[in-house]
C-alpha positions, 0 to 999 in steps of 0.5 A: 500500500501506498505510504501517506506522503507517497505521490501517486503517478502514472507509474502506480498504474498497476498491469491491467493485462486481461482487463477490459476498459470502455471508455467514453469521450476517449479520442481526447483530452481527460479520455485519451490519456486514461485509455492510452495508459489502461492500454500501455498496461495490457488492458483492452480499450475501447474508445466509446466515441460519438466522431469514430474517424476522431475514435480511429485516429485516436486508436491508431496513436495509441498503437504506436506507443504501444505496438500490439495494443488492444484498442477498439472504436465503438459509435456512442453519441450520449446525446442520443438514447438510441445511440446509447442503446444500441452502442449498449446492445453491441458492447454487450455482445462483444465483451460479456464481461466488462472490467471498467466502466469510465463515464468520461465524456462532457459537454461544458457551458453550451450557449445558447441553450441547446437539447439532446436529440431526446429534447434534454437540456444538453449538459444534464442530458450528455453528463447524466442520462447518457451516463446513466443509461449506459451504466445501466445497460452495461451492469449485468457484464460487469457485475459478472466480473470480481473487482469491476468498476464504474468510474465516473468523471464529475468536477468542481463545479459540483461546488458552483450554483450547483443544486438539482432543479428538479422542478426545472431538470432542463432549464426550460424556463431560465437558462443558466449555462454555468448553473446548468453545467453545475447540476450535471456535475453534481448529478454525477456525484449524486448518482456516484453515491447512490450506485455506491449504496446499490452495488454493497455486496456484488462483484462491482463498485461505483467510484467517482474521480475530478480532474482539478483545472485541466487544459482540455478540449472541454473549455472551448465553450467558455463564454467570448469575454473569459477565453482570452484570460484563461488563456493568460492563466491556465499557464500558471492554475492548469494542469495537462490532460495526461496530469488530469487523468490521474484522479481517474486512472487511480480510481480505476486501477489502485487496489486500495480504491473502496465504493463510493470513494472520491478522488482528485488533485492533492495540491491547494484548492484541487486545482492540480497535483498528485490524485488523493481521495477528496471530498465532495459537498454536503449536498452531494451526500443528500441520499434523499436527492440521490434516490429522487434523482435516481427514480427521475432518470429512470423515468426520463431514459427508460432504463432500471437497473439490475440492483 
C-alpha cells in the first residue's frame, strides 16, 4: 500500500493485462490519456466515441506507443438514447464481461441553450442520462466480473450554483449555462453515491474521480469575454490532460480504491497535483436527492437497473 506522503503517478498504474476498459469521450483530452495508459498496461480499450474517424485516429496513436495494443472504436453519441442503446446492445455482445466502466465524456457551458436529440437540456442530458443509461445497460457484464468498476468523471463545479432543479431538470424556463453545467456535475456525484449504496455486496463498485483545472478540449465553450484570460492563466492554475487523468486512472486501477470513494488533485484548492481521495459537498451526500434523482432518470431514459 501506498505510504501517506507517497505521490501517486502514472507509474502506480498497476498491469491491467486481461482487463477490459470502455471508455467514453476517449479520442481526447481527460479520455485519451486514461485509455492510452489502461492500454500501455495490457488492458483492452475501447474508445466509446460519438466522431469514430476522431475514435480511429485516436486508436491508431495509441498503437504506436504501444505496438500490439488492444484498442477498439465503438459509435456512442450520449446525446442520443438510441445511440446509447444500441452502442449498449453491441458492447454487450462483444465483451460479456466488462472490467471498467469510465463515464468520461462532457459537454461544458453550451450557449445558447441547446437539447439532446431526446429534447434534454444538453449538459444534464450528455453528463447524466447518457451516463446513466449506459451504466445501466452495461451492469449485468460487469457485475459478472470480481473487482469491476464504474468510474465516473464529475468536477468542481459540483461546488458552483450547483443544486438539482428538479422542478426545472432542463432549464426550460431560465437558462443558466454555468448553473446548468453545475447540476450535471453534481448529478454525477449524486448518482456516484447512490450506485455506491446499490452495488454493497456484488462483484462491482461505483467510484467517482475530478480532474482539478485541466487544459482540455472541454473549455472551448467558455463564454467570448473569459477565453482570452484563461488563456493568460491556465499557464500558471492548469494542469495537462495526461496530469488530469490521474484522479481517474487511480480510481480505476489502485487496489486500495473502496465504493463510493472520491478522488482528485492533492495540491491547494484541487486545482492540480498528485490524485488523493477528496471530498465532495454536503449536498452531494443528500441520499434523499440521490434516490429522487435516481427514480427521475429512470423515468426520463427508460432504463432500471439490475440492483
Amino acid at each position: 500500500m501506498l505510504g501517506a506522503m507517497r505521490k501517486w503517478t502514472e507509474a502506480d498504474v498497476p498491469q491491467e493485462t486481461g482487463r477490459l476498459a470502455v471508455v467514453t469521450g476517449a479520442n481526447t483530452g481527460l479520455g485519451y490519456e486514461t485509455a492510452r495508459v489502461l492500454a500501455c498496461r495490457g488492458a483492452a480499450v475501447v474508445l466509446a466515441v460519438r466522431d469514430t474517424g476522431k475514435g480511429a485516429s485516436a486508436a491508431d496513436a495509441i498503437r504506436e506507443l504501444a505496438p500490439g495494443a488492444d484498442v477498439s472504436v465503438q459509435r456512442l453519441d450520449l446525446g442520443s438514447l438510441e445511440s446509447v442503446r444500441t452502442a449498449a446492445a453491441e458492447l454487450n455482445a462483444a465483451h460479456p464481461r466488462i472490467d471498467l466502466l469510465i463515464n468520461n465524456a462532457g459537454v461544458m457551458y453550451p450557449s445558447p441553450r441547446q437539447t439532446t436529440a431526446d429534447g434534454f437540456e444538453q449538459q444534464f442530458g450528455t453528463n447524466h442520462l447518457g451516463h446513466f443509461a449506459l451504466t445501466g445497460l452495461l451492469l449485468e457484464n460487469l457485475l459478472a466480473v470480481p473487482g469491476s468498476r464504474v468510474v465516473t468523471v464529475a468536477s468542481m463545479a459540483h461546488r458552483i450554483r450547483a443544486k438539482i432543479h428538479f422542478d426545472d431538470l432542463q432549464f426550460e424556463r431560465n437558462y443558466d449555462r454555468v448553473a446548468a453545467y453545475g447540476q450535471s456535475k453534481l448529478a454525477n456525484l449524486l448518482f456516484t453515491y447512490e450506485l455506491a449504496r446499490r452495488l454493497a455486496g456484488t462483484n462491482t463498485i461505483a467510484v467517482a474521480a475530478h480532474p482539478g483545472f485541466s487544459d482540455t478540449e472541454l473549455m472551448r465553450h467558455l463564454p467570448a469575454l473569459i477565453k482570452p484570460g484563461w488563456r493568460l492563466v491556465a499557464p500558471l492554475v492548469a494542469q495537462n490532460a495526461e496530469r488530469g487523468a490521474l484522479p481517474t486512472l487511480r480510481a480505476a486501477t489502485d487496489p486500495a480504491v473502496e465504493n463510493g470513494q472520491y478522488y482528485g488533485p492533492g495540491g491547494p484548492g484541487e486545482l492540480q497535483g498528485h490524485p488523493k481521495r477528496v471530498n465532495s459537498s454536503a449536498q452531494s451526500h443528500d441520499r434523499a436527492a440521490g434516490q429522487r434523482l435516481w427514480e427521475v432518470s429512470e423515468e426520463l431514459t427508460g432504463v432500471t437497473y439490475p440492483v
